[in-house]
Every structure is written in C-alpha cells, then in structure tokens.
N, C-alpha and C positions, 0 to 999 in steps of 0.2 A: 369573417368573410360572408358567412351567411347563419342568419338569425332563428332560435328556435321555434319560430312563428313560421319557418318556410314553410308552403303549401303545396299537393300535390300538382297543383294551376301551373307551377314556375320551375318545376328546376330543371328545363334545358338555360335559362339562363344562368342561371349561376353555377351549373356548372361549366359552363363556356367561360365563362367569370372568372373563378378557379382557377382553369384551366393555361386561361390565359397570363393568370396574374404568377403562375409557379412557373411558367414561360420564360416571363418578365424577369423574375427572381428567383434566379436556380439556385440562392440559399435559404431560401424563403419554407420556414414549416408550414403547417395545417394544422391549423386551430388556434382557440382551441374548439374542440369539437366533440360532440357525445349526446349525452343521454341525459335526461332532467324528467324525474317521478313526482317534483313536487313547486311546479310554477303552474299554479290555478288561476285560472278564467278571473278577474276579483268578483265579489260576492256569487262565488259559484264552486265551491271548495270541493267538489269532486269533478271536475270539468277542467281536464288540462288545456293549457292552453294551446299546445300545440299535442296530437293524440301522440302515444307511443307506437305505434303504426308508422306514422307520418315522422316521428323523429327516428327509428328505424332505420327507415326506406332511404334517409338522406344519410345519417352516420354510416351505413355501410357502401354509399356509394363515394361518401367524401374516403374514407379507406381505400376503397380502390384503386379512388386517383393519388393519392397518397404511395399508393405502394406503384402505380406505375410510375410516376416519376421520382421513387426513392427519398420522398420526405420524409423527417421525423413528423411524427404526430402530438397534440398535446391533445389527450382526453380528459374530458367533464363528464361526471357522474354522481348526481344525486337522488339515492334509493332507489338506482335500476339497476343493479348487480346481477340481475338474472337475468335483464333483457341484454344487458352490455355484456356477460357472457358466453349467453347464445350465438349474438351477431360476431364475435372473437371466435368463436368455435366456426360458425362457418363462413369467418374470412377466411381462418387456417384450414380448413378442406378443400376450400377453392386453391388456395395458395395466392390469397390475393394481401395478406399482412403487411405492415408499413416494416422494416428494417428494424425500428427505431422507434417505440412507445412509450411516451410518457405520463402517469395519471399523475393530474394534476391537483391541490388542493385535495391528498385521498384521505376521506373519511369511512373506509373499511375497516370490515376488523381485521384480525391478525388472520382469521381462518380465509378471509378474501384474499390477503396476499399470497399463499399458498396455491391457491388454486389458478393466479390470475399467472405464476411464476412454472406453475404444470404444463398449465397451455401452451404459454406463449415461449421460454427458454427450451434451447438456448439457442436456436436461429431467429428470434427480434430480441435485443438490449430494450431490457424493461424499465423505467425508473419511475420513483415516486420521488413530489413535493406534499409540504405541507405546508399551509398559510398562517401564520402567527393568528390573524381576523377572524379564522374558520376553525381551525382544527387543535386548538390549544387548548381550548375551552377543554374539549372531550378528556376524561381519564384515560381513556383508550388507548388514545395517540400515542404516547412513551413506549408501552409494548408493541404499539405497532411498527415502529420507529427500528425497534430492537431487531425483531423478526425481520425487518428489511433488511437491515445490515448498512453500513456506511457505502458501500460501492454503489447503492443502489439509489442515493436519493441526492438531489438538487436545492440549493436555498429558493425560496420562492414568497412573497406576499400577499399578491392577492389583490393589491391597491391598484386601483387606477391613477389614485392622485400621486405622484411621483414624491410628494414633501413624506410622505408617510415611509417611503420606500428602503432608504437608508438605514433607519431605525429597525425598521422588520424585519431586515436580516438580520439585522444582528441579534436581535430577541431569537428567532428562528435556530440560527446558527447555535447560541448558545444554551435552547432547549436541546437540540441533536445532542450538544457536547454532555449535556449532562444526561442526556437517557442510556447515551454508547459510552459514555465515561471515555471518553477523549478528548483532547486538547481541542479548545476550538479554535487555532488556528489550525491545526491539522485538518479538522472539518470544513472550514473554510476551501483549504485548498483539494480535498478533496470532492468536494462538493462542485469547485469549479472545474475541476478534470471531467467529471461525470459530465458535467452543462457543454463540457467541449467535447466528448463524445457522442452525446444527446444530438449537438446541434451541429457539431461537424465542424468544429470553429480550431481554425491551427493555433498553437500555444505559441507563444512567441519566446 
C-alpha cells in the first residue's frame, strides 16, 4: 500500500489511502509493513534510501491504523531490531498495538524471539513465517524455528511469481517438520489454523 521510499512531502495521502481501502475491505490486513536497515541509495552504500526516521514515522502510524480498525498486521524487518523494538515498546505504552502480529520472512535470532514474545504476549497473537528464498540458507533458522514452537508460525514464500509458490511450501513445510520433528502433515494443518487465526478466516 505504501512504499519504503514514502516521504515526509505525502503521507496525509496515503494515509487516507489506507484508510480508505481497510474501509473498503473490512478483511483486508496491513502490509506488509516495517522497517528496512539495508536498501541503499545504489552506488551510495551508507545512504538509505529511505532514512530510518522517515521509515519510523510511517511504520508507527501505519500501526495505529492498524490497531484502530483491528487489522492483523504482517511485519518487514531487515537489521532494524532495535529501531522495530523501540517503536513496539511504544505502540504498547500508548496502547495503540495491532491484536494480531505477524513477522514475516524472520531472520532473527532465537534471543530476538524472546524478547519480541516479552513485549508483545499475551494480549497481541504473535506469529512468525519463514521464506524457503530468504531464511534457509541461514544455520540459524532450525533453532529458531524450535524456540518458536509450532503454534506460532505460518507456511509462507516470499515469491511473487505464483509458479514458484506451491513448491515452497512444501520445502518450507517440510524444513518445520524436520526441525520440530513432526509430521508434516500435522504442520501443515497446523500451520493453517494459526493463518486462520492470523487472518481471521473461518474454517469450514
């Protein structure tokens, strides 16, 4: 809905934007949306492209609307865990938090789960994915995977191109099953419970 490039010029527009379009679509999330420490200026490799200030100013306002009209949220976050914890610390002072958080594609470590589960449990439902594309690679993942625990995390890819989609889950799926040593059909349907808590969506 609105791009990491926003500037401080524009956002009575988008957020009327927003505003309007969660109007439109009372099942409709937010996002996804967050924080980015590492999309540089090109040939300017300390110069983000959009400042951290300015991504700030916009992720805690898109939050806000978020939590006034009771959307799930999906959050982006790359190497800002301390500016994306800050602005969580004081959504939850204000009491301005979305119900319903999900980090998307999380490339934390195990100590960021901990801390991110302190905050925010157990008045917002916290969940993590992870992207076969992004976060397999890392050795990390599996223990972080574990530390989650299976209630807490959703199948997810990462792809835009839909032909890729089908396949990533199930690589996904079946990296969960093997780091939590369960069944991955079980994971599977577990995985979709949470996505229908996440997203609100009745089980038929």
């Amino acid at each position: 809905i609105i791009s990491t490039s926003a500037t401080k010029a524009e956002p009575d527009y988008w957020v009327d934007r927003l505003v309007c379009l969660l109007k439109e679509n009372p099942k409709a999330a937010v996002g996804e949306i967050g924080l980015d420490n590492h999309r540089y200026v090109p040939n300017k490799p300390n110069e983000l492209v959009t400042s951290m200030e300015i991504q700030v100013s916009v992720f805690e306002m898109q939050m806000r609307i978020a939590a006034e009209y009771d959307r799930p949220v999906s959050v982006h976050a790359v190497k800002a865990w301390k500016p994306l914890y800050d602005s969580l610390l004081k959504l939850k002072r204000e009491k301005c938090l979305p119900r319903r958080i999900y980090f998307h594609a999380f490339g934390g470590k195990a100590g960021v789960v901990d801390q991110i589960l302190a905050l925010l449990s157990p008045k917002t439902d916290v969940f993590f994915g992870f992207a076969p594309c992004v976060n397999l690679r890392s050795p990390k993942t599996a223990d972080v995977v574990r530390r989650i625990g299976i209630e807490r995390i959703v199948l997810e890819t990462d792809r835009e191109d839909a032909s890729y989609v089908w396949d990533e889950v199930v690589v996904g799926a079946e990296f969960i099953s093997d780091a939590l040593e369960i069944n991955v059909d079980e994971v599977v349907k577990i995985c979709w419970e949470n996505s229908c808590k996440l997203y609100g969506i009745h089980q038929f």
